[in-house]
C-alpha positions in Angstrom: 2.3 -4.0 -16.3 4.1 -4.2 -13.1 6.9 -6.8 -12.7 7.7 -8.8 -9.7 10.8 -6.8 -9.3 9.4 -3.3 -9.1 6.5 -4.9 -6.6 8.9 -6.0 -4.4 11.5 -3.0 -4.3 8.1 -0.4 -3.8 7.4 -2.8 -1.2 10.8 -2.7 0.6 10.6 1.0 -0.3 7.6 1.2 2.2 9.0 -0.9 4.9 12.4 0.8 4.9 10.5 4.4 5.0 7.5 3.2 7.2 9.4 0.5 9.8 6.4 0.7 12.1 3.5 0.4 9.5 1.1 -2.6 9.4 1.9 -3.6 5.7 -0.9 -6.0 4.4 -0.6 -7.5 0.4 -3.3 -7.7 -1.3 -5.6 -8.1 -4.7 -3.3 -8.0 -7.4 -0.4 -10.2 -5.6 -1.0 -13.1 -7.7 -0.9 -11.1 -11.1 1.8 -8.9 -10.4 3.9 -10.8 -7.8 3.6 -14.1 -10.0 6.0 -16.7 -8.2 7.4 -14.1 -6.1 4.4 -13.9 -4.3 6.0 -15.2 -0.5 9.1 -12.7 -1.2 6.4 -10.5 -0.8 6.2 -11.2 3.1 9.4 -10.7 3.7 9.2 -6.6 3.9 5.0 -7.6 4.6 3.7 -8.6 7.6 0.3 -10.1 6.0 -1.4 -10.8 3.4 -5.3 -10.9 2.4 -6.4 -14.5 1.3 -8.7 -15.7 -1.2 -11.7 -13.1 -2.0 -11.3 -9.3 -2.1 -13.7 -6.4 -2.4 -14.7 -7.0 -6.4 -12.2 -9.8 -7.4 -11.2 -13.8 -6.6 -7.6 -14.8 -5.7 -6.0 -18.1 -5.2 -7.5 -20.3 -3.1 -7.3 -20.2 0.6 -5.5 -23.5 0.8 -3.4 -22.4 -2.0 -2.7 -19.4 -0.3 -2.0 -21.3 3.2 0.3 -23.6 1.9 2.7 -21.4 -0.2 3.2 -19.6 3.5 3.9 -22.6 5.2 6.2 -23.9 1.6 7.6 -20.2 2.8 9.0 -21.6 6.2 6.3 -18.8 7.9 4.0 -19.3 10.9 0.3 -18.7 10.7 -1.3 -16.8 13.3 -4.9 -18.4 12.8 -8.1 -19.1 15.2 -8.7 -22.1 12.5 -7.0 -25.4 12.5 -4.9 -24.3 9.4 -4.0 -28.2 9.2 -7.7 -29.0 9.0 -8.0 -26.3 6.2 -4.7 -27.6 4.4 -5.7 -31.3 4.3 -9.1 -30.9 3.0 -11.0 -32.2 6.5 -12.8 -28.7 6.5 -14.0 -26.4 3.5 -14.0 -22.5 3.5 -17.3 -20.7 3.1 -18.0 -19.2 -0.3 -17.2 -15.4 -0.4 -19.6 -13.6 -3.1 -18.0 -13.8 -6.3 -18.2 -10.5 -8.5 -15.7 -10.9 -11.1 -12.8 -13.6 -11.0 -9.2 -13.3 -12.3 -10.1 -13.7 -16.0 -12.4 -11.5 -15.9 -9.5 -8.5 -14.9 -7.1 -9.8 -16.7 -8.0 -10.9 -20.1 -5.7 -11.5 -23.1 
């Protein structure tokens, strides 16, 4: 298993090597990053939200207010406020496995 720690050096790792690269996080963030998941931006410049190609993550607003918790600004066409207080839900992506599914104990 990878630990937040080693995420976040081979992360710094590819920032420090590749200072022009577009680095996104994605599936896996919220497993291996844990609670260290907005240090994850600092050497990142995005981050994928909610449903990836086989697997769920958090929650868009989950996701959405741990980057504004992080002090970041959102570059969004949405109302991210609308989206953060409830007034307007997310459409569904297609669910093919969820969290438990990969990661069962």
């Amino acid at each position: 298993m990878l630990t937040p720690d080693y995420c976040l050096r081979a992360l710094c790792l590819f920032r420090l090597v590749n200072p022009q690269a577009e680095l996104r996080i994605a599936a896996g963030r919220e497993y291996h990053l844990r609670q260290a998941q907005i240090m994850g931006l600092m050497p990142a410049n995005s981050l994928f939200m909610e449903g990836y190609l086989n697997a769920t993550g958090d929650s868009v607003r989950e996701t959405l207010q741990m980057v504004k918790d992080g002090g970041y600004s959102i570059e969004s066409d949405f109302d991210l406020d609308e989206l953060l207080n409830g007034k307007k839900e997310v459409s569904p992506h297609p669910i093919l496995k969820t969290k438990a599914d990969l990661h069962k104990v």
